[in-house]
N, C-alpha and C positions, 0 to 999 in steps of 0.2 A: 378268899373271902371278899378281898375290896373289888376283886373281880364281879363277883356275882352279886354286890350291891349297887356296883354303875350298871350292868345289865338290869337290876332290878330299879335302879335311879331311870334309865331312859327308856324302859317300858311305862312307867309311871308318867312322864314327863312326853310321853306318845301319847298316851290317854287323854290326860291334860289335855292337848292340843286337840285331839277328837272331841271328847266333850266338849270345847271351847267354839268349834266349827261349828257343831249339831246345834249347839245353842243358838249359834248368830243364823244359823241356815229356819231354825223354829223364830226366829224376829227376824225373819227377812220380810217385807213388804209384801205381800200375796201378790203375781202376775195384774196387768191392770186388764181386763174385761177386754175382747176382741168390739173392732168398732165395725158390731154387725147391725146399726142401722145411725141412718145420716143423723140423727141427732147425737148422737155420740159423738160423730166426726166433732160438729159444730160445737158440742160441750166442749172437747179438748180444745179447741180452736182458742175458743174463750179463755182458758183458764190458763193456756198455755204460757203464755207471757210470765204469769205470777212465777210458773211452776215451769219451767223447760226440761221437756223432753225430747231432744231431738232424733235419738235412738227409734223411736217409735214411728218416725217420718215413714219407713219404707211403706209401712204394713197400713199407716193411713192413707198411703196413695195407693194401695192397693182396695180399700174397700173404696175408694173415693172411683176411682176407673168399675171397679165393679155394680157400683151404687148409679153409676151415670151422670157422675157429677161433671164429666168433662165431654156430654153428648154433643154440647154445642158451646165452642171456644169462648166463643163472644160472652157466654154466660158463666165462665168460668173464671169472672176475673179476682173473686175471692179469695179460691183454692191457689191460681197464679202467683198471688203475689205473698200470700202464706209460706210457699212452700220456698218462695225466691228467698223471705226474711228467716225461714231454718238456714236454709244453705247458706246464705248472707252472714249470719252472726255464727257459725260453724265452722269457720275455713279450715280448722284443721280434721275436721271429719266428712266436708261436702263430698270429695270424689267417692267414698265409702257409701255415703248416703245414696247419690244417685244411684251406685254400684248394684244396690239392693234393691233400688226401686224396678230394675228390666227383671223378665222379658217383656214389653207390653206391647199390644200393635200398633203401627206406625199413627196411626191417628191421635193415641194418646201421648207420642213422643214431643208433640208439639207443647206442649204444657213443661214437658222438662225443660226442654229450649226455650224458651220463655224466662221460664223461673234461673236459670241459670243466667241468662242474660240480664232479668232483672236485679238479680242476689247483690249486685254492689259491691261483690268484689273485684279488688283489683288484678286480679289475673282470672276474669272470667274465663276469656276470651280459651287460657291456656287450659281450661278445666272444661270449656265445651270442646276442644278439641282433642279432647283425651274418648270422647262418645262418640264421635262422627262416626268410626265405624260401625258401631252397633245399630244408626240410624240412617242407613243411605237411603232411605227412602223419604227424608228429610234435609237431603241435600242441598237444596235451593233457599230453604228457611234458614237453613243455619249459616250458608257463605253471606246472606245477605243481613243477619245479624254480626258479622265476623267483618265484615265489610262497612258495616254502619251506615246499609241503608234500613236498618230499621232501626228503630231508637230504643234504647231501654229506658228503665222505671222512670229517673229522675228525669227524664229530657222528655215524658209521655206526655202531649198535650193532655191535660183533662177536661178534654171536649166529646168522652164519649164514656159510656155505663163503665167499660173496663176498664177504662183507666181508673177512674175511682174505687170500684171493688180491688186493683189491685193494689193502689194506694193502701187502703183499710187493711189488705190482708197484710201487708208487709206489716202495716204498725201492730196486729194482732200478733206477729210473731217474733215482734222485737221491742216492744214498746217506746222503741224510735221518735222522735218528735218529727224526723224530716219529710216523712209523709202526710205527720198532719199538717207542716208549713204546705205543702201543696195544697193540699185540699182546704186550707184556710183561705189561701190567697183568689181561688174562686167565690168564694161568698160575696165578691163584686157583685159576680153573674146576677145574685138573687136578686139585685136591682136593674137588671139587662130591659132595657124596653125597646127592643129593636130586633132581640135573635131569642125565638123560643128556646132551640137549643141550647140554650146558654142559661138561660133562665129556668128552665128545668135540671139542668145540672147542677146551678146555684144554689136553689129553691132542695134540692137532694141532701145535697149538702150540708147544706145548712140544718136541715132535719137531721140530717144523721147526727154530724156531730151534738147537739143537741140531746139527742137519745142515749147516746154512748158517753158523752160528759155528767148526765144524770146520774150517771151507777160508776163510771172509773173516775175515782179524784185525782189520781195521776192525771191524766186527760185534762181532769176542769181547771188542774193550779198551771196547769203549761195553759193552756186557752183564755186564764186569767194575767200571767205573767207576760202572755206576748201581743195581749191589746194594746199596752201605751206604742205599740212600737209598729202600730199599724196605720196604712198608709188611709184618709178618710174613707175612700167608697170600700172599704173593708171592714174600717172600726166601728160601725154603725151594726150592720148585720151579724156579727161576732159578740158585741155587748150584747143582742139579741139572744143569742146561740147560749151564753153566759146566764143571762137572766131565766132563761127559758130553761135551763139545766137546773138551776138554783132550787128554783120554785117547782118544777115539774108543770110549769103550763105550759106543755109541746104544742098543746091545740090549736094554741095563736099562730104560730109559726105554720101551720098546715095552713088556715085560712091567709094570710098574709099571702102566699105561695098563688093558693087558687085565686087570688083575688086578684094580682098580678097577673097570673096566667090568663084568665078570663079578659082583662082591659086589653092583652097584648092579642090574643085573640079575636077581639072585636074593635079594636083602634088600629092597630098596629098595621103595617104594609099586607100586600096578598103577600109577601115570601112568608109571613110570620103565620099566616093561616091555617097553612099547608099543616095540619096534622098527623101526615102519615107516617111520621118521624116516631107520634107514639107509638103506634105498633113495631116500631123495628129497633126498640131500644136497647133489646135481650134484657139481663139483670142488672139491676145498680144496687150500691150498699144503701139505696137510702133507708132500709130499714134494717139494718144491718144491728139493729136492738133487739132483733130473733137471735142472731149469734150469741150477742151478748149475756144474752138468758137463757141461754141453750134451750132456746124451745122450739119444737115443731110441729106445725099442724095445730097450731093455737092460735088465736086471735093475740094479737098486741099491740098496744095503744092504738084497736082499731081496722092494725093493719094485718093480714093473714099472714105465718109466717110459710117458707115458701120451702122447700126440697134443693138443694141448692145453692144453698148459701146465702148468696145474693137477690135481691127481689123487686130487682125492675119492674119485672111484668105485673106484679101485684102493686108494687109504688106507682109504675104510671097511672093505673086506673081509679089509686087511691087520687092524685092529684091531677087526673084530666078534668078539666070543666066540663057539665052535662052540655051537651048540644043545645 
């Protein structure tokens, strides 16, 4: 008898556990929606930081390669440094991560090389060498990142569209302060009267963060925390970026930009005239408050949001001076 009541105790007690299963499996979170078009991409982009996912990396890089987001390098400096700050703040799932992200073709492998070189960790080196096989057809890129002849994130001058987009993306996937101290520390540029260059990237800048300190208060209590402690030809255009967040007058900050741009244009040396710098800028994050709002193919404060992530090609034109 005591026989067939522990048989009937742990068929019972097998039940139990079924029903217990079936429950949590019925309040399991429903799958999150496939990212079949780039605004999606960019939604999670956004919100990623609040909420981390990093599991989900593969299958983003795969609509992201499918979507064309990586057609042209230069313009990819968003998605670059997003994917460096999953694998960056992930080290014990990064080799898994990339693992998932092959097979892709060789032209998209440069984006992993990249990201892996940017990620910040301390034993990149030993984690891109664990892919070399998989990418001899990127064999030159990678001894020369192994080598340090090419720089990664924190040593990127930010003198060009991608380093700033990659700046922005690492801080979207990590909520990191140390991308935004870069990209703080050019808000000098916004007052450059000698190298358009610089004053377009400054003037970027400047507007982004701005944009982006409007809607993340994370962003504006660090951007308000680290003005005392900035050097002058920073602390001026930074209280700007502050004020201009506060209140939501971005618009000043656009004319400020063009108004600048236009005297350096028309005063400034012949090197400074040469505008064919604008057309070859590819994307920058300066409006990088389409991400933020996950929108696409919408107007926002003005500016069109762009396919891509990043939106040089639509920011230069917003801030060229007419002829």
């Amino acid at each position: 008898m005591r026989r067939l009541w522990g048989i009937i105790g742990a068929a019972l007690a097998a039940l139990s556990v079924l029903t217990f299963a079936q429950s949590a499996d019925a309040k399991r979170k429903p799958e999150p929606p496939p990212f079949s078009r780039p605004e999606m991409i960019l939604s999670w982009i956004n919100d990623y930081r609040l909420n981390p996912t990093p599991e989900r990396l593969p299958a983003a890089f795969k609509a992201m390669r499918e979507q064309g987001s990586f057609k042209e390098i230069e313009q990819a400096g968003i998605y670059v440094g997003f994917i460096a700050g999953v694998i960056g703040s992930n080290p014990d799932k990064a080799e898994k991560l990339i693992a998932d992200m092959f097979p892709m073709p060789p032209y998209d492998q440069v984006v992993v090389i990249k990201a892996i070189a940017y990620s910040g960790l301390a034993d990149w080196k030993e984690l891109m060498g664990k892919f070399v096989e998989r990418m001899p057809a990127r064999k030159v890129i990678i001894e020369r990142y192994l080598y340090g002849k090419l720089q990664v994130l924190r040593d990127l001058p930010l003198d060009s569209p991608i380093a700033v987009d990659a700046n922005w993306g690492y801080y979207f996937a990590t909520g990191s302060s140390e991308p935004i101290q870069r990209l703080v520390r050019t808000l000098a540029w916004s007052r450059e009267k000698n190298n358009v260059e610089k004053l377009t990237i400054g003037s970027m800048v400047k507007w982004t963060l701005a944009q982006n300190a409007s809607k993340d208060h994370d962003l504006l209590s660090y951007l308000k925390t680290s003005l005392p402690h900035q050097p002058e030809k920073v602390e001026k255009p930074l209280a700007e970026v502050i004020e201009g967040a506060e209140t939501f007058e971005l618009a000043q900050i656009r004319k400020d930009a063009l108004a600048s741009i236009e005297e350096l244009k028309t005063k400034g040396p012949e090197s400074a005239r040469n505008f064919s710098w604008w057309g070859q800028a590819g994307q920058t994050a300066f409006a990088l408050g389409c991400v933020a709002a996950g929108v696409m193919g919408q107007a926002y404060m003005g500016v069109p949001c762009v396919v891509g992530g990043a939106l040089s090609n639509v920011a230069l034109k917003y801030l060229t001076p007419a002829e």
